[in-house]
PyMOL CGO cylinders between C-alpha atoms (Angstrom):
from pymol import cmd
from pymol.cgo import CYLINDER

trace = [
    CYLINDER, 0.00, 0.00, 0.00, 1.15, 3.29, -1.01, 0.3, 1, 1, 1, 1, 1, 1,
    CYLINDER, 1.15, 3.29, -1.01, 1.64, 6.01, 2.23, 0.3, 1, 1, 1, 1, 1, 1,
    CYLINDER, 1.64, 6.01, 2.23, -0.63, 8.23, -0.09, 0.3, 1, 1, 1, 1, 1, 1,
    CYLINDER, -0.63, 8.23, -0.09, -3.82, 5.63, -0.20, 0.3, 1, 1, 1, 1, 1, 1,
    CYLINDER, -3.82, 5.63, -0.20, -6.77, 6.90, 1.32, 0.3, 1, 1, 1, 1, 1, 1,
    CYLINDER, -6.77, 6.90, 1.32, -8.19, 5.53, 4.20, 0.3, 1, 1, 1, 1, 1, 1,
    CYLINDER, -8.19, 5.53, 4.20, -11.64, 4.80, 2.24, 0.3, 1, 1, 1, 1, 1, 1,
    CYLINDER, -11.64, 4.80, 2.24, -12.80, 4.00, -0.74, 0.3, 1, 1, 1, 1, 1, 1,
    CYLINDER, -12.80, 4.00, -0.74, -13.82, 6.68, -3.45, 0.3, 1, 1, 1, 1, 1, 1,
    CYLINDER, -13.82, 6.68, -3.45, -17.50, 7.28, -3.55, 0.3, 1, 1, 1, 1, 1, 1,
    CYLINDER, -17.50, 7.28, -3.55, -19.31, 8.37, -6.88, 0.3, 1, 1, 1, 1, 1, 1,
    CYLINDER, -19.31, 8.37, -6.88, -22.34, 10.59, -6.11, 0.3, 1, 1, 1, 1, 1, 1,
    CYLINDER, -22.34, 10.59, -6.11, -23.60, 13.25, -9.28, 0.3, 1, 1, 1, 1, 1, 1,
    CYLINDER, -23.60, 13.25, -9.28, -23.61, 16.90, -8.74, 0.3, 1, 1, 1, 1, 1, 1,
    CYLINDER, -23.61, 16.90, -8.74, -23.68, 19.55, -11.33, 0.3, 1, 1, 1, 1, 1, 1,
    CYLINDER, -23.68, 19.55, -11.33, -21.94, 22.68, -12.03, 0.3, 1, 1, 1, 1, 1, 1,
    CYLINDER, -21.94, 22.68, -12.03, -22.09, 23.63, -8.41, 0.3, 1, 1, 1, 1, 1, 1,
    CYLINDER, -22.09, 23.63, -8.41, -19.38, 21.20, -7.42, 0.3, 1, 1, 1, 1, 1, 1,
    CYLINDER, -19.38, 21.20, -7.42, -16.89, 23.99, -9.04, 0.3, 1, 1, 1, 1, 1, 1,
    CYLINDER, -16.89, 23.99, -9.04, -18.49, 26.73, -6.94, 0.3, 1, 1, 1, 1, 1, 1,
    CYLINDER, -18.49, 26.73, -6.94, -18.26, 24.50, -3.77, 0.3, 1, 1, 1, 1, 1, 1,
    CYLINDER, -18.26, 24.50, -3.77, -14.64, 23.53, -4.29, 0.3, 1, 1, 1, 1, 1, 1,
    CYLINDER, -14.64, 23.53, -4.29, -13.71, 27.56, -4.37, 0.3, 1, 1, 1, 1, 1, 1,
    CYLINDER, -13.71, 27.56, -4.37, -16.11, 27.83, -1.46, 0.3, 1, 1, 1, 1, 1, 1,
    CYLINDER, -16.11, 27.83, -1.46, -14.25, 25.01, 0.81, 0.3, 1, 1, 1, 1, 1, 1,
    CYLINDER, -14.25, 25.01, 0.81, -11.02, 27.12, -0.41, 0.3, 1, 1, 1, 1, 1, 1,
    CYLINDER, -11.02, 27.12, -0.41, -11.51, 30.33, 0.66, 0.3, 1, 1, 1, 1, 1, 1,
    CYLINDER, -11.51, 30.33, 0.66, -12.36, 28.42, 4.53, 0.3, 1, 1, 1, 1, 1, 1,
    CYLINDER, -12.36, 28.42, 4.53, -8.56, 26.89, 3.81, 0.3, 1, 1, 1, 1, 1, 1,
    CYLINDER, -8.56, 26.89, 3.81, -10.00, 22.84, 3.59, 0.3, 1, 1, 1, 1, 1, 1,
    CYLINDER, -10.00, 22.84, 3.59, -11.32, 20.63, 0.97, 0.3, 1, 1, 1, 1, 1, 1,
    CYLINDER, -11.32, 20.63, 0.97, -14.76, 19.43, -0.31, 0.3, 1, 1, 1, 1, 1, 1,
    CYLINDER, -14.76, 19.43, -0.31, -14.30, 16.14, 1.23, 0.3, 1, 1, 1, 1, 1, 1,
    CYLINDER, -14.30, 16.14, 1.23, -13.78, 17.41, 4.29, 0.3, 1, 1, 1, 1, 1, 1,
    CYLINDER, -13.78, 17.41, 4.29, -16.76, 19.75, 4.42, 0.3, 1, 1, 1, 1, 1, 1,
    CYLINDER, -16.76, 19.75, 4.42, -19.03, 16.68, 3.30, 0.3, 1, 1, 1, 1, 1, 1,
    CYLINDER, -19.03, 16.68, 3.30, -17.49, 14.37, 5.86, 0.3, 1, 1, 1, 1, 1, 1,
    CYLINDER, -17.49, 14.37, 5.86, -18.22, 17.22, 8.45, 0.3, 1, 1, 1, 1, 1, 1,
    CYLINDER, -18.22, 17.22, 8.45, -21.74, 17.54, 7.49, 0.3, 1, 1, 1, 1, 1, 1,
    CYLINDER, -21.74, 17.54, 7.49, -22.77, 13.74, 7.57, 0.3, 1, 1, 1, 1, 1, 1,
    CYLINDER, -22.77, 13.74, 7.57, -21.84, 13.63, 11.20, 0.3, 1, 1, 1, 1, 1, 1,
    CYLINDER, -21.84, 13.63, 11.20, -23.92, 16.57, 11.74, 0.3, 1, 1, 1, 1, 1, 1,
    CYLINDER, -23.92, 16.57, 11.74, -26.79, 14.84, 9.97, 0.3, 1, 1, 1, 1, 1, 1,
    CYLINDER, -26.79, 14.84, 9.97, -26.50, 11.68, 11.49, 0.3, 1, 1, 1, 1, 1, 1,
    CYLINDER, -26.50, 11.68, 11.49, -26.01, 13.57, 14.99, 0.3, 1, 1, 1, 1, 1, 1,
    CYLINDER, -26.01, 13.57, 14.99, -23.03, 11.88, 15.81, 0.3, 1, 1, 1, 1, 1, 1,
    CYLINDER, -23.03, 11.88, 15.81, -21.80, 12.84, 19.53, 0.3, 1, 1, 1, 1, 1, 1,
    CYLINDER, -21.80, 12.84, 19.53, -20.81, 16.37, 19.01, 0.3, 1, 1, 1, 1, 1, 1,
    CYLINDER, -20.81, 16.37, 19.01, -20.72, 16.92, 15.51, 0.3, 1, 1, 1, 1, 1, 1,
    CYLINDER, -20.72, 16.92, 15.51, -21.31, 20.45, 14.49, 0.3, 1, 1, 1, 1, 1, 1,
    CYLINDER, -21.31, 20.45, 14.49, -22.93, 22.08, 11.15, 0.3, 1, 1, 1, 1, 1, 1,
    CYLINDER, -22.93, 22.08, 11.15, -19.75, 22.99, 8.94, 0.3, 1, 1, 1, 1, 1, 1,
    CYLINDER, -19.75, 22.99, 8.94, -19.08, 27.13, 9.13, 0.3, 1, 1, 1, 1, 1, 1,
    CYLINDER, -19.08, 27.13, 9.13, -20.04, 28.35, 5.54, 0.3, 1, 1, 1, 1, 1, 1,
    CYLINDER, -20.04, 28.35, 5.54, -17.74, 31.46, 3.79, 0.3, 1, 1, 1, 1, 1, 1,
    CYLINDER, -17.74, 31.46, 3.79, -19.12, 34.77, 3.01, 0.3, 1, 1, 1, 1, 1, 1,
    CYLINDER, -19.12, 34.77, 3.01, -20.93, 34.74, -0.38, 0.3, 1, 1, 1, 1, 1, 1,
    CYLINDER, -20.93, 34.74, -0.38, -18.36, 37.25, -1.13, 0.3, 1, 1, 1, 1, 1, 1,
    CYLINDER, -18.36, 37.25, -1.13, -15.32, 35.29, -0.81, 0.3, 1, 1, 1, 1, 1, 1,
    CYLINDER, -15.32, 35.29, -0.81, -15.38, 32.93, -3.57, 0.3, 1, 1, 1, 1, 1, 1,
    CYLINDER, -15.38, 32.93, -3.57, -18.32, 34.13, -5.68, 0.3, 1, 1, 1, 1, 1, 1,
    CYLINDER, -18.32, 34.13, -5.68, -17.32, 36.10, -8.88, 0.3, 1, 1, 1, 1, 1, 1,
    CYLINDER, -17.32, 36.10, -8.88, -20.65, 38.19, -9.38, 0.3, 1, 1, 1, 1, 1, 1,
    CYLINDER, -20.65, 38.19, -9.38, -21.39, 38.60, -13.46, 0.3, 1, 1, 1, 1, 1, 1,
    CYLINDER, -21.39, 38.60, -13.46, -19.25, 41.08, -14.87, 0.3, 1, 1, 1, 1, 1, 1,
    CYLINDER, -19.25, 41.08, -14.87, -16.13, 41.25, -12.68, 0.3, 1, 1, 1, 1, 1, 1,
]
cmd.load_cgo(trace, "trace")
């Protein structure tokens, strides 16, 4: 096994466009989509003191139309 292999398997779920916008989002909070998805299942399955993920300002990764 390689030191790199992750620790589980790869999942396949579909999501559209927004998966770019939510990879800039997870960014701008200095972690990675994963992360933020892993955070909120434990939230949603109320695992012992799981907590909502913190979301960035709007303003920090969103380019508004026209910038």
């Amino acid at each position: 096994m390689s030191p790199n292999a992750p620790k589980t398997p790869p999942r396949q779920i579909r999501i559209g466009d927004e998966w770019y916008a939510f990879d800039k989002a997870a960014k701008s909070m200095d972690t990675e989509r994963a992360a933020v998805i892993r955070e909120f299942i434990a939230w949603y399955l109320r695992e012992p003191g799981a907590k909502i993920p913190k979301r960035p300002e709007r303003a920090a990764w969103h380019e508004e139309a026209g910038e």
